[in-house]
N, C-alpha and C positions, 0 to 999 in steps of 0.2 A: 173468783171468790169475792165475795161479796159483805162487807159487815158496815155498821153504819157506826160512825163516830159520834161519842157522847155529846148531849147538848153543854154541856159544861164546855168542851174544847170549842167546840163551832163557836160561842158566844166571846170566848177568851179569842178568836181569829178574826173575829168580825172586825174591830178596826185596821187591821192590816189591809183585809176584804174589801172594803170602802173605801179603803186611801190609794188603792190597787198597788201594795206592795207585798202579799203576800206569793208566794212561789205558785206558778202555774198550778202545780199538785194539787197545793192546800186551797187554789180558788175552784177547781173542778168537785172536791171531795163539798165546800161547804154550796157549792151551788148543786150536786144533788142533794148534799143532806136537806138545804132548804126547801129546795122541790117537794119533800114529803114530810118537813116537819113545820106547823103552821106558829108554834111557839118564836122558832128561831127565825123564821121568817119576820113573825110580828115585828122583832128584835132590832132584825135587822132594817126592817122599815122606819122602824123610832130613832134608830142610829144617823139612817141616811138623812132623816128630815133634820135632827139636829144638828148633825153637821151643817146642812144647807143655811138653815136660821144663824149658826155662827160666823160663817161664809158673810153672809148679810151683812152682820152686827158688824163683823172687821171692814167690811169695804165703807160701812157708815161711817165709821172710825176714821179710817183713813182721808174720807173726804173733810171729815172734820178737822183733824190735824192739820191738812193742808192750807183750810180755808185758815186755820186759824196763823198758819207762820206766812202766809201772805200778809194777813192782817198788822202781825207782828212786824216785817217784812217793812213796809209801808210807815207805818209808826216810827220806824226804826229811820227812816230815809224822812221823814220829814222831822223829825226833831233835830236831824244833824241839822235842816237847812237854816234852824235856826240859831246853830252856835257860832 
C-alpha cells in the first residue's frame, strides 16, 4: 500500500533529512516523496544550499577568531616583556 505523505510533514523532516539524523524510514519515505514532488524538492535544495553558505560563514568565523587570539596572544607576550 502505497500513500504519499503530506508536503507539510516532508518539509517539517527536512532538517532532520539534511543533518542525516532522521530514522532510516523517515529518510526513504521523503526521498520518494521528493522523487515526485518538485515543490519539496525545490525546498529541499534551498535548505541544502543554506546550510552550505552557513557552513562557510562559520569556518570564516573561525578562522577569524583564531587569527585574532593569536594576535591577542602575541600582544599579550610582548607587553609582559616590557614590565
Amino acid at each position: 500500500m502505497s500513500h504519499r505523505l503530506p508536503c507539510e510533514f516532508i518539509q517539517d523532516m527536512l532538517p532532520l533529512y539534511i543533518d542525516g539524523i532522521a530514522g532510516r524510514a523517515s529518510d526513504e519515505a521523503i526521498r520518494e516523496h521528493i522523487a515526485g514532488c518538485s515543490e519539496c524538492r525545490e525546498m529541499l535544495e534551498q535548505m541544502q544550499k543554506a546550510k552550505e553558505l552557513q557552513e562557510a560563514l562559520d569556518r570564516q568565523q573561525e578562522i577569524r577568531d583564531i587569527d585574532y587570539m593569536k594576535r591577542s596572544g602575541q600582544q599579550t607576550e610582548e607587553a609582559m616583556l616590557f614590565w
